[in-house]
N, C-alpha and C positions, 0 to 999 in steps of 0.2 A: 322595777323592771324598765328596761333602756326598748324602746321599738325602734326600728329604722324600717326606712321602705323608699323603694321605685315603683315603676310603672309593673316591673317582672318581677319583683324579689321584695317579701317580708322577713325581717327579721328578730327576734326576742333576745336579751341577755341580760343575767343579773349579776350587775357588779357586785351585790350583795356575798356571791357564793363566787370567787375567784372569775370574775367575770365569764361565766362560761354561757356558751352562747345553746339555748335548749330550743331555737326555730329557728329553722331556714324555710321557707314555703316559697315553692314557684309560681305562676301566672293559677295553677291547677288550686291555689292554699291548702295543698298538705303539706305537711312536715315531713323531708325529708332525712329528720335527724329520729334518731329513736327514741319513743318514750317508752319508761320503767311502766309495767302492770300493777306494782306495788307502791304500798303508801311508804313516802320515806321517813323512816326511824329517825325520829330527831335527837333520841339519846344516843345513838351510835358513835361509839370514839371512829371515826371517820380511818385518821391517820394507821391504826394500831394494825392493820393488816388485810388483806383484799377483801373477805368472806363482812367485815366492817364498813369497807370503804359502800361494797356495792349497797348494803341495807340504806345508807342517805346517800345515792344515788339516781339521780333523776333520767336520767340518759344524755342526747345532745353530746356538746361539744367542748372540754373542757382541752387546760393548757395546763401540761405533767412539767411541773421546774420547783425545784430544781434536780429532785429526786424523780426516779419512775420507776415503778416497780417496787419490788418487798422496800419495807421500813431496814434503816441501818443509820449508824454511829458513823460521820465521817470526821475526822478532827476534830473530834470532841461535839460536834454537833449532833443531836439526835435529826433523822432526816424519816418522815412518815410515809407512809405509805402513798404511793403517787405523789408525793410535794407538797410544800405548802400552802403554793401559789392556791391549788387547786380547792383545799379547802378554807381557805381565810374571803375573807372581804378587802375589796377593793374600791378606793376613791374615783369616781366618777370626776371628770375634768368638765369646765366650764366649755359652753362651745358647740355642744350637739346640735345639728340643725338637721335633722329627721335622716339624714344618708350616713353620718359618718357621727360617730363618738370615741372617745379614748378614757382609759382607768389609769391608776395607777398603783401601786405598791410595794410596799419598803420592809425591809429588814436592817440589820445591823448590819447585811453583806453584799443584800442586793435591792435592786432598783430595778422595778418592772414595770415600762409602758405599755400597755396594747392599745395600738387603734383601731377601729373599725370603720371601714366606711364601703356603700353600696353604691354601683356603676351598672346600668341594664340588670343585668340577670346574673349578676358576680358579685359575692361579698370576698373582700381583700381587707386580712387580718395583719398587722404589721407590729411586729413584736422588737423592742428597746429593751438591752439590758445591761447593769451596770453593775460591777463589783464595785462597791463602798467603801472597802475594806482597805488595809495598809498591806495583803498578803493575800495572795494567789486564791481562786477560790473555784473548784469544779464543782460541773450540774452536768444532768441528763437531762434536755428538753425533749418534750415530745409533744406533738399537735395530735389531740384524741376524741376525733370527729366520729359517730358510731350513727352506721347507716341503720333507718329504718325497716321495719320486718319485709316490705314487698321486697326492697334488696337483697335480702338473702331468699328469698323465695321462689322458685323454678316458677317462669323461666327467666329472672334475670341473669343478667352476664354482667361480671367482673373480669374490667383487661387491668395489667400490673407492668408496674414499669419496667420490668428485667423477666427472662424468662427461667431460674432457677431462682430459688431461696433454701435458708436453713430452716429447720424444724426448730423450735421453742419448744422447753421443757414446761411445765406446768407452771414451776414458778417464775419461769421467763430466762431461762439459762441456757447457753449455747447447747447443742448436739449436734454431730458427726453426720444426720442426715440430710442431703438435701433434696428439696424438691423441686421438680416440674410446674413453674406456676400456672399453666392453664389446666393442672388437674383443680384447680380451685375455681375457675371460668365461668364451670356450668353448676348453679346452687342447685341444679336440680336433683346432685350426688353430692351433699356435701360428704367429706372426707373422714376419717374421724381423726386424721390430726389436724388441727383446727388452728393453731398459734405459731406464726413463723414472722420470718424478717427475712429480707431483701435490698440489695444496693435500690439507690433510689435512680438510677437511671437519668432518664431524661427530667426526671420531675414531674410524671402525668400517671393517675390512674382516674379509674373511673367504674360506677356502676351503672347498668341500665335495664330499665322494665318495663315493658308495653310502651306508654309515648312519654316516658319521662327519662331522663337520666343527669346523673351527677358527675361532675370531674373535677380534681382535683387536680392543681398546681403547685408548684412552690421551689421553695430557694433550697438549692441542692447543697450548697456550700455549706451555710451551717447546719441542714435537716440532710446527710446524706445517707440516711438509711429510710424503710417504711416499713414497718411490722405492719401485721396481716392476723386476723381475729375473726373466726366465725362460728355463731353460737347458731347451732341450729337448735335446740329442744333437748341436748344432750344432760344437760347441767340438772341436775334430780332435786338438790338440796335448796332449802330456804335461803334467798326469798324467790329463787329460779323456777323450783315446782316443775319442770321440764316444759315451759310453757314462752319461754323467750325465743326468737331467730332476730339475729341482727349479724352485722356484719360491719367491721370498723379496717378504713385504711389509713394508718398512722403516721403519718413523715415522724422520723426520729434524727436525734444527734447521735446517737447509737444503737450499735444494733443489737444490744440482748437489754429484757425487760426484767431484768433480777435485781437491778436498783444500785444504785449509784455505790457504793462502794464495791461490789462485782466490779462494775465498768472503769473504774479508778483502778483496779487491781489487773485488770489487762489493759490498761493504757485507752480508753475507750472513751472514758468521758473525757469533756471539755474542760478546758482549763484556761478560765479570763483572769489575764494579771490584774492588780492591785492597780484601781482607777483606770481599769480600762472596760472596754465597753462591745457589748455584739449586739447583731439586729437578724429576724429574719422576714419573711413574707411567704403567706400561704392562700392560695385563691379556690373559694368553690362554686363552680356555676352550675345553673339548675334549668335543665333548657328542656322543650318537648322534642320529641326525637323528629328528624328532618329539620328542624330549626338549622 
């Protein structure tokens, strides 16, 4: 486990598990990221599909690349469920000195830096990525930070960056509906359609509750969508037990979560030539309210 820390801002990540980052803690030391109620299934084929992915699932803050959403075959590559990035291990880079550290990771196609580094009361995540390959090669990234239970819990408030969004299908697939995003505002009604996406706007959402809140930033250019996720208690089934409320705001490269060959088949995902390279940057600060 990698610690960073300021004077306002602790943070936990284990390169071990796709470097995902499971504490952010403000001046208050709670965690403002979610943790699972359940012990995680270490025999779980992780990849093979959601109801798997969640059983070794810890909550917190993982990176969906190159795949997100359902498992699919894209050019002859098997592509798992939320990515690979997310379930492999990743090399820790020499250099860490308590505020900032970086991983890295490799395939036959891509090449993935994240750095991390902490400034006051803001961790700024900063993502390097390179196709290796002699041929074209698309992903779906997604940034999947999943707020803790006060956050979805009446009375905090959720502002969003754009004032409609589309409805998500279960499996994460466009529909014809859309919504009003500040019927999602107030957790004290959550909704029962719970899964959507939205243009990413200016680049800012946020949640807040009693003296704490959370905001989110980031680089619109390559993340220019943000899915929208909230579990209020609905979910019956193992390892959910109807007993989770979280609430997760997702920067995405696109906007439907059905998994990278969907997105490929309506022109949706990204597509990095052969030795070339993208980067993005995503900010979240953790402030007491009036700060």
């Amino acid at each position: 486990m990698i610690r960073l820390a300021s004077d306002a801002l602790a943070v936990e990540l284990d390169p071990a598990v796709g470097g995902e980052v499971l504490a952010v803690r403000g001046p208050d030391g709670r965690n403002v990221l979610y943790e699972t109620p359940w012990d995680v299934d270490e025999r779980s084929e992780r990849g093979a599909d959601g109801d798997s992915w969640v059983r070794g699932w810890r909550g917190g803050w993982q990176l969906l690349f190159p795949n997100a959403g359902e498992p699919c075959l894209v050019d002859g590559v098997d592509h798992p469920f939320h990515g690979d990035f997310a379930l492999g291990g990743t090399t820790p880079l020499e250099g860490a000195d308590g505020t900032s550290a970086e991983v890295v990771w490799q395939t036959d196609t891509w090449s993935v830096r994240r750095a991390y580094a902490i400034r006051g009361d803001t961790l700024r995540i900063t993502t390097h990525v390179a196709n290796r390959s002699d041929r074209p090669a698309a992903h779906v990234a997604v940034e999947h930070p999943i707020l803790a239970e006060r956050f979805a819990t009446p009375p905090a408030r959720l502002r969003f960056p754009v004032a409609e969004a589309m409805a998500l299908s279960e499996t994460g697939g466009p529909t014809t509906a859309v919504v009003e995003t500040d019927r999602w505002a107030e957790t004290a009604d959550p909704p029962d359609l719970r899964f959507g996406s939205m243009a990413a706007g200016t680049g800012v959402a946020s949640a807040e509750v009693g003296d704490a809140a959370v905001e989110l930033r980031w680089d619109v250019t390559a993340l220019p969508w943000m899915w929208f996720w909230l579990e209020a208690e609905a979910t019956t089934a193992e390892p959910w037990n109807g007993r989770v409320r979280c609430v997760a705001l997702e920067p995405s490269a696109a906007p439907t979560g059905d998994g990278l060959a969907e997105a490929g088949l309506r022109g949706q995902a990204r597509v990095v030539p052969a030795g070339g390279t993208e980067s993005w940057w995503i900010e979240m600060t953790v402030r007491a309210v009036g700060d």
